[in-house]
C-alpha positions in Angstrom: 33.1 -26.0 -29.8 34.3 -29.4 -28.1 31.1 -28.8 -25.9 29.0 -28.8 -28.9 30.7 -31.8 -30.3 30.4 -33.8 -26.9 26.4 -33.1 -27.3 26.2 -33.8 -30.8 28.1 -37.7 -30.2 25.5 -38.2 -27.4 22.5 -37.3 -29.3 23.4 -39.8 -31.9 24.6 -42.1 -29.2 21.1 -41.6 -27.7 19.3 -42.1 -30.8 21.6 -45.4 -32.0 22.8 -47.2 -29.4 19.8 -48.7 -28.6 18.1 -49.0 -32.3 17.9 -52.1 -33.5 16.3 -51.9 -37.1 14.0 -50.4 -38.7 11.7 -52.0 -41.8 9.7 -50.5 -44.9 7.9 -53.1 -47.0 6.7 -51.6 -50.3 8.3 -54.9 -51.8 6.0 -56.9 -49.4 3.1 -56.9 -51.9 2.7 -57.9 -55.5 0.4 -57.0 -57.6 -1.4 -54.3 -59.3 -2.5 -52.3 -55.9 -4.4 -49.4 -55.3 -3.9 -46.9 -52.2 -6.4 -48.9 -49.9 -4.5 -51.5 -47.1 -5.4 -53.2 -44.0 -3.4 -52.8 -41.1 -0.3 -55.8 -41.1 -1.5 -58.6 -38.7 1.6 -59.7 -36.5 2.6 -61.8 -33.9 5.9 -63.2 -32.1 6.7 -67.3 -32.9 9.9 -67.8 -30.2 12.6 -65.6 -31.7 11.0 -64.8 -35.0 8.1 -62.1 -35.5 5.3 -63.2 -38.6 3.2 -60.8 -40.7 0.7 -60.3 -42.5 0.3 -57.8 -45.3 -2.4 -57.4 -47.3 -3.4 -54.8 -49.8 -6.9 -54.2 -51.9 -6.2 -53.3 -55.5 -8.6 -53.5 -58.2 -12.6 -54.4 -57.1 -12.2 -56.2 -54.0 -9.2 -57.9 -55.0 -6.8 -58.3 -51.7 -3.3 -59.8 -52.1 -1.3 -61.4 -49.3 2.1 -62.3 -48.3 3.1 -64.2 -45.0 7.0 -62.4 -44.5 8.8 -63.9 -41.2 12.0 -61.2 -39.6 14.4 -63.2 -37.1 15.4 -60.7 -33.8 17.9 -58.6 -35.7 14.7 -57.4 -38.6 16.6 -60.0 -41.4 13.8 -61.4 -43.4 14.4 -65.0 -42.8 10.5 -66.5 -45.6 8.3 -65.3 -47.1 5.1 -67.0 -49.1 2.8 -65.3 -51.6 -0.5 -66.5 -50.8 -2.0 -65.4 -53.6 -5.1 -63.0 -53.8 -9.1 -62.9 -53.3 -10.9 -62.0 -55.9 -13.5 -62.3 -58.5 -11.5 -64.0 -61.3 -9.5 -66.7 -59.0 -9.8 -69.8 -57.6 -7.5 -68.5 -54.3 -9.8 -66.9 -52.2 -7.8 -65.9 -48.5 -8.8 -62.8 -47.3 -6.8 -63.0 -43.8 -8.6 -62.5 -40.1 -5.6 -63.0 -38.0 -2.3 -64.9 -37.2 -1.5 -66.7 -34.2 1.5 -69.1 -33.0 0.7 -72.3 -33.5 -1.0 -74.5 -31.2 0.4 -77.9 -32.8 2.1 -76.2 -35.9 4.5 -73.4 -36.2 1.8 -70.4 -37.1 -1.7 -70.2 -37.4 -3.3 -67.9 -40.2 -7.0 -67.4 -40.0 -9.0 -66.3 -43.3 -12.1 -66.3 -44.3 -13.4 -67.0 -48.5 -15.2 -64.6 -50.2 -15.5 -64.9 -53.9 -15.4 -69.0 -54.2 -18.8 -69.6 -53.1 -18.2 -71.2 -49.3 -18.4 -67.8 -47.6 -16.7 -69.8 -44.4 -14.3 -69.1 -41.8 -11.0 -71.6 -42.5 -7.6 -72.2 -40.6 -4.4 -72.3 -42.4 -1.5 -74.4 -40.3 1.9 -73.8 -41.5 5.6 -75.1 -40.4 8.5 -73.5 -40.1 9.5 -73.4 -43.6 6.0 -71.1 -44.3 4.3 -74.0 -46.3 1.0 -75.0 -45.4 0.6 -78.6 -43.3 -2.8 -78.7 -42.6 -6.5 -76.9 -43.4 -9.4 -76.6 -41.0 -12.5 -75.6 -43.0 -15.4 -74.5 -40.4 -19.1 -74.1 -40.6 -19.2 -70.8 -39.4 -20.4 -68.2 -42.4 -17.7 -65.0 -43.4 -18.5 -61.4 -43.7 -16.4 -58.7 -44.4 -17.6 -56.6 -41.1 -19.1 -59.3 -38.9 -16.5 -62.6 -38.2 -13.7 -63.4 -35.6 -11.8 -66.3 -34.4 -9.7 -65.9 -31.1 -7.8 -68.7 -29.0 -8.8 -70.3 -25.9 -5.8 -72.5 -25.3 -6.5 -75.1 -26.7 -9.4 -74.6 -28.6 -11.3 -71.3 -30.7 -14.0 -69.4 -30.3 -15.3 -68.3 -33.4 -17.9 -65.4 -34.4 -19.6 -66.1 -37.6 -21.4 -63.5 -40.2 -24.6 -64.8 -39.6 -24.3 -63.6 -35.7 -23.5 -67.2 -34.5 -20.7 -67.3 -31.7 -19.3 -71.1 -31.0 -16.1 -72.8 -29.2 -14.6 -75.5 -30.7 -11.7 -77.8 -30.4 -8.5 -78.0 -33.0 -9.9 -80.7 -34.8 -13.3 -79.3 -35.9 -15.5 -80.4 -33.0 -18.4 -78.1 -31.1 -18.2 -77.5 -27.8 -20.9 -75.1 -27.4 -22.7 -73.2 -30.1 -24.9 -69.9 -29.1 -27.3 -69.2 -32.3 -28.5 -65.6 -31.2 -27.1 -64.2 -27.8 -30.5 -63.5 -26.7 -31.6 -60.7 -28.2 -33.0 -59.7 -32.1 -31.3 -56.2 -31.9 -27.5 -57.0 -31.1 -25.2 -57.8 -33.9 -21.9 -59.3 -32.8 -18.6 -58.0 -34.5 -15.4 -58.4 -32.2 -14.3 -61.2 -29.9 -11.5 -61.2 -26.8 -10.9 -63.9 -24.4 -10.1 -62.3 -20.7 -6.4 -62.7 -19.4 -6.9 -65.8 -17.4 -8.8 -67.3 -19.8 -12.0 -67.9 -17.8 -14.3 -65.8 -20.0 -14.9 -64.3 -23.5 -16.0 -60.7 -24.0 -18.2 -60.2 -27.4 -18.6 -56.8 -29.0 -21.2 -55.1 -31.1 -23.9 -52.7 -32.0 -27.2 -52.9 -31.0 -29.8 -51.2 -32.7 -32.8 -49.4 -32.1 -34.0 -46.1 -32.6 -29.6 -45.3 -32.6 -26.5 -47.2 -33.2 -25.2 -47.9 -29.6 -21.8 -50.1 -29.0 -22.6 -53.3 -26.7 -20.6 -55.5 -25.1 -21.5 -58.8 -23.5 -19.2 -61.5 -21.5 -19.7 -64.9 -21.6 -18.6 -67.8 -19.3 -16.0 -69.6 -21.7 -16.8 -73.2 -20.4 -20.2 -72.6 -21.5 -21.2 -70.0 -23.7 -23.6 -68.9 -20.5 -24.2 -65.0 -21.1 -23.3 -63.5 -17.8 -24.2 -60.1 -18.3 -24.6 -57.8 -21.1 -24.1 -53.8 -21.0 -24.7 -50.8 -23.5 -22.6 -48.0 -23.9 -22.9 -45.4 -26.1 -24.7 -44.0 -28.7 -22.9 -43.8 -31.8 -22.9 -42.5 -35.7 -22.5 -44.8 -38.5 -18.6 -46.5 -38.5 -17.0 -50.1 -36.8 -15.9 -51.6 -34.1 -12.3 -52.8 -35.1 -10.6 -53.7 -32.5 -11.4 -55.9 -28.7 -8.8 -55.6 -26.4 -9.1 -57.8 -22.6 -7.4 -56.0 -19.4 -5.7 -57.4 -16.7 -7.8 -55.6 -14.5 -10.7 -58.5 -15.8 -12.9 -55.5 -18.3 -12.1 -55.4 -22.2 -11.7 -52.3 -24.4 -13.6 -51.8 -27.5 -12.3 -48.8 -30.4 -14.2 -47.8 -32.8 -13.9 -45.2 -35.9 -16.6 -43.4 -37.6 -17.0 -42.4 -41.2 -14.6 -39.5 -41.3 -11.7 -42.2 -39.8 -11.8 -40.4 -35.5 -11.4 -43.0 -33.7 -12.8 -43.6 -29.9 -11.8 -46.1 -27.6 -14.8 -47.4 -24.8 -13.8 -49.3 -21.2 -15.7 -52.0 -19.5 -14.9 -53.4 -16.8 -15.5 -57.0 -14.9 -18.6 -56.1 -13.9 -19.6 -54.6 -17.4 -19.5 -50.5 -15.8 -18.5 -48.7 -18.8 -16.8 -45.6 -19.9 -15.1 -43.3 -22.8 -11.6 -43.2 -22.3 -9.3 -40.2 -24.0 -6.0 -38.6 -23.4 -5.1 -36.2 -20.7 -5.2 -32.3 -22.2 -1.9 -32.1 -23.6 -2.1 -35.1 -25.6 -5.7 -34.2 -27.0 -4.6 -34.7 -30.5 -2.7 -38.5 -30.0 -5.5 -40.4 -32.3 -5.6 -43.9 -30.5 -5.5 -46.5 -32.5 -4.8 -49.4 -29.5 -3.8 -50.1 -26.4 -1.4 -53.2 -25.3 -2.0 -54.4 -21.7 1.3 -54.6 -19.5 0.3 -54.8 -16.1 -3.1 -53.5 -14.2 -3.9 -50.1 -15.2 -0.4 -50.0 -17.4 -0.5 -49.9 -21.3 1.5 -49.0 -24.3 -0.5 -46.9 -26.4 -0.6 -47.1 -30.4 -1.6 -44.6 -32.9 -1.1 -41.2 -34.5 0.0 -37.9 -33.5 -1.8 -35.6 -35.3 0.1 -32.5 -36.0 2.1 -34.3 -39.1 0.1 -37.6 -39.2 3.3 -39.0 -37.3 3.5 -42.7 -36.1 3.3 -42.2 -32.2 3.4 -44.4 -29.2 3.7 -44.1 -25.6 3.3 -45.7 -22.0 0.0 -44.6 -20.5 -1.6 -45.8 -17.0 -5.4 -45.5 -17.3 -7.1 -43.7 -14.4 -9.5 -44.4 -12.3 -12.1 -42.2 -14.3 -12.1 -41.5 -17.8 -8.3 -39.5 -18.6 -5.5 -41.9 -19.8 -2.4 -40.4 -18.3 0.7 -40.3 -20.1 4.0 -41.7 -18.4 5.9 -40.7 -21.7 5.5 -40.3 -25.4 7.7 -41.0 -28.8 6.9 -40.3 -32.0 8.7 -41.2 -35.5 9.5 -39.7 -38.5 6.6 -42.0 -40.6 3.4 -40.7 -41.5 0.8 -43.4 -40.5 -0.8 -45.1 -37.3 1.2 -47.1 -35.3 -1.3 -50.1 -34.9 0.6 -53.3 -32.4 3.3 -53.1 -30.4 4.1 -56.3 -29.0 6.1 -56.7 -25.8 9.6 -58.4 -25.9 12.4 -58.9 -24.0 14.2 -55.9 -23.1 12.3 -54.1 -26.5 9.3 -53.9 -27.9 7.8 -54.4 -31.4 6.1 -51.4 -33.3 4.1 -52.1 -36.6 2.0 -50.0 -38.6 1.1 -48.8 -41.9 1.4 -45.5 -43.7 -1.6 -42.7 -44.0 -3.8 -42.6 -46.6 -3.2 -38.8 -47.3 -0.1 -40.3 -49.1 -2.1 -41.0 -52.0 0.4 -43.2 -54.1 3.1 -43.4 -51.5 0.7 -45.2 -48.9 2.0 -48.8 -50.1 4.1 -49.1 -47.4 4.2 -51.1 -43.9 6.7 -50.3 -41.2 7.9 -52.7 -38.0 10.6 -51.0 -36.0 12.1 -52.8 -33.1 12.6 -50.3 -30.2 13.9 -50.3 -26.2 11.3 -50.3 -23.7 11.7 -46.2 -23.9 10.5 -46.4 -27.2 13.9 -45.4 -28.7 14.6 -46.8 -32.3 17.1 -44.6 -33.5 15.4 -43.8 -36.4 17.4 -41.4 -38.5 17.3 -38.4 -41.0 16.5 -40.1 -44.6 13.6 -42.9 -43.2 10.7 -41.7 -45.0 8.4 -42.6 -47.0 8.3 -39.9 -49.4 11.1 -39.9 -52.2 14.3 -37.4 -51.1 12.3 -34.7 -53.8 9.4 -35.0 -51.9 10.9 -34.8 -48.6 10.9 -31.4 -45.8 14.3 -30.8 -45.4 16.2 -28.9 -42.5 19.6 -27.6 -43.2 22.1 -27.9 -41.1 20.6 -30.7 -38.6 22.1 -30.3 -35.9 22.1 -26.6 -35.7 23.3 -24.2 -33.3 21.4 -20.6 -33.8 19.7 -21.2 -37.0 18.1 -23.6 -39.8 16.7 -23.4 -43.3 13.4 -25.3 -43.6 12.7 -26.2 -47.1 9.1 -27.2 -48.3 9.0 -29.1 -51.5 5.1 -28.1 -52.9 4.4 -24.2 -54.0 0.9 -24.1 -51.9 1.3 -21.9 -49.1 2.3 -23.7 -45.7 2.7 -23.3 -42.0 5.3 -24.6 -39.9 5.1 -26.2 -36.2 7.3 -27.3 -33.9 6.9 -29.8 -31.4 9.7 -30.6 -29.0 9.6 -34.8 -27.9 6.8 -34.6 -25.3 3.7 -33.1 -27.8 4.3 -29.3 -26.8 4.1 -27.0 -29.3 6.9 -24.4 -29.2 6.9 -22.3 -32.7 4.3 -21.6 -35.1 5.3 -19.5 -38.5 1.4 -19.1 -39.7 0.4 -19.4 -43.5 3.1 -18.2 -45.3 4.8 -18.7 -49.1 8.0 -19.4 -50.8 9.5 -22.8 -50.1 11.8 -22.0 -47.5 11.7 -20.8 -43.8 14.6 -20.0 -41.9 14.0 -20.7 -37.8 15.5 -19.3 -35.1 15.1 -20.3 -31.7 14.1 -18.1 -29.1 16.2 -18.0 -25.9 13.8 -20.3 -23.8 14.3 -23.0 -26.3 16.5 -25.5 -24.8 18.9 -28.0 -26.3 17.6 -31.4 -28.0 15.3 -33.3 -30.1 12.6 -31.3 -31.8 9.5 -32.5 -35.0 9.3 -29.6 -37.5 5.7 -30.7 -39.5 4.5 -28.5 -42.2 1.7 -28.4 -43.8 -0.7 -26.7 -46.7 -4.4 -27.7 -46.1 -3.7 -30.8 -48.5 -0.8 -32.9 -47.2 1.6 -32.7 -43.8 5.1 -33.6 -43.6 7.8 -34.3 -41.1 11.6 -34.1 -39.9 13.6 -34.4 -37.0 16.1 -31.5 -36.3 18.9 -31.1 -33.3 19.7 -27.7 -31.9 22.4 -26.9 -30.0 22.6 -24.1 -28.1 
């Protein structure tokens, strides 16, 4: 019995001692909203972490709120910016957000509704109120515009497929009208770690859809070289990320939301990148450089729709190779983790197969393990909603109760992805489980699900 009690206070200890907080933000928009978001836009401004929520609600309507955490996850401002859409005169429909280069925080937005159709700046002080506007002459779309840094200035891709650098007073540097070719159509930008170059991403188009990437000489706008990659159905390019090994990695998602993540390197050599076998069903959603060849990896673990993360080194051919893996109790996509001191930052946004539960955000702060010691009673779902596990922790036996009448199926998953029980279809709301002998001690996900919705829980056994 004391044996059992000694395990129990050092899972707990495990799961607490290095948590620092965990954040839900239904209350981060106003409005009237329907279940359609955009992923929260975040970045780290010295001790403080800023973000960007955003929500669509009604036709093309998208509210926004600016909400700044200090280190211990204590909301410290927040600023309604107001919405975009058809009836209003405040028209921000967010890009990204940046620390400031002579203000506190940077947000980038572009105007739909109000006629200008143009990229814009928004400067803003510590106090979240607005200092200063920059209103550009590059055109917005919804699909096709970008701004990224180049220390002291911005490159900016425009709607109408025109990529530019200028400085933080407006000025051009260089302006490129058409990247040389009729058939490419620019969509993401990334400036390369050491700032020398930017990498633009896009489709080109021909008898197929085919993702393209070309790298420019960032003094310049010179096109060094340009490189397809592969064929592709209909869907986006969302996201540009530069490596420290010198290449750039575009993702991309196709109409029925999989999402693929394609490498180039320096040289513009190309490749599909995916998980190693046992981690087939981790849906990337990004990767955050740490060193050469060393990235934390955001997204979702399938089985359960469960936030997931992990530390992955990328091989020398196409497998990304897991070092370890976490995930939470949250159903959703882990989008950004950024990289702090002795922890990291996790942000992302809950799944759509909520329905009305999907107004939610989450930003955890975790160890550099990935630990948050996130807890029984964390969910999104309200408590009637919710799979429950009774006892948890349990030492021969618990009672897994499904809330919904459909008929379910239960798996198991201990911490690293491996599957260890599966009950098959089954009815009645409750399951008992009991662990077979090879089952060891520790942390293990129980997701159920009935064709139409999965849900999650955390459960300790004991032997």
């Amino acid at each position: 019995m004391m044996k059992n009690l000694i395990f129990v206070f050092i899972l707990i200890f495990f799961c607490t001692a290095f948590a620092s907080w965990v954040r839900f933000f239904p209350e981060a928009i106003y409005g009237r909203c329907t279940g359609r978001y955009g992923e929260p836009m975040i970045t780290k401004v010295g001790d403080d972490i800023a973000i960007v929520f955003r929500k669509i609600g009604g036709l093309f309507e998208i509210y926004v709120k600016l909400v700044r955490l200090d280190k211990d996850g204590r909301i410290t401002g927040d600023v309604w910016l107001g919405y975009a859409g058809p009836d209003t005169t405040i028209d921000i429909n967010p890009i990204g957000l940046n620390r400031g280069l002579g203000s506190y925080l940077e947000l980038y937005y572009g105007n739909y509704y109000t006629g200008r159709k143009k990229i814009n700046i928004l400067y803003l002080d510590s106090s979240l109120t607005v200092i200063d506007e920059l209103h550009l002459d590059y055109s917005y779309e919804y699909y096709r515009r970008d701004i990224c840094r180049a220390d002291s200035s911005y490159i900016i891709l425009s709607g109408d497929e025109k990529i530019g650098r200028i400085t933080r007073d407006g000025d051009t540097i260089w302006h490129i009208d058409d990247l040389d070719t009729i058939h490419f159509t620019p969509i993401k930008l990334a400036t390369s770690k050491d700032g020398r170059f930017v990498f633009v991403a896009g489709m080109e188009h021909y008898r197929s859809s085919i993702i393209s990437v070309k790298k420019l000489d960032i003094s310049s706008g010179s096109v060094l070289w340009g490189t397809s990659g592969f064929a592709i159905e209909s869907g986006k390019i969302f996201r540009l990320v530069s490596t420290y090994e010198g290449g750039v990695i575009a993702f991309y998602k196709n109409p029925r939301f999989h999402r693929y993540a394609y490498y180039w390197d320096s040289l513009g050599n190309t490749r599909l990148i995916k998980p190693e076998r046992d981690f087939v069903d981790f849906q990337l959603s990004n990767l955050t450089p740490i060193d050469t060849n060393l990235y934390w990896a955001c997204g979702m673990w399938a089985p359960g729709n469960l936030a997931a993360i992990a530390k992955v080194k990328l091989e020398s051919d196409t497998i990304i190779k897991f070092l370890f893996f976490r995930t939470y109790p949250l159903h959703g996509y882990v989008d950004r983790i950024i990289p702090i001191p002795d922890s990291i930052i996790i942000a992302g946004s809950a799944d759509t197969s909520l329905g009305e539960f999907a107004n939610f955000y989450f930003v955890i702060k975790a160890d550099t393990l990935g630990n948050a010691g996130i807890v029984e009673g964390h969910s999104f779902l309200p408590s009637n909603l919710n799979l429950t596990v009774y006892p948890n922790p349990f030492n021969s036996s618990c009672i897994i109760t499904y809330p919904y009448e459909e008929e379910w199926n239960v798996k198991i998953f201990n911490t690293t992805g491996r599957l260890v029980y599966e009950s098959g279809k089954m009815s009645g709301k409750s399951f008992v489980w009991q662990p077979h002998d090879n089952v060891e001690s520790g942390l293990y996900i129980v997701v159920a699900d009935d064709g139409k919705r999965n849900l999650a829980r955390k459960v300790f056994y004991i032997k």
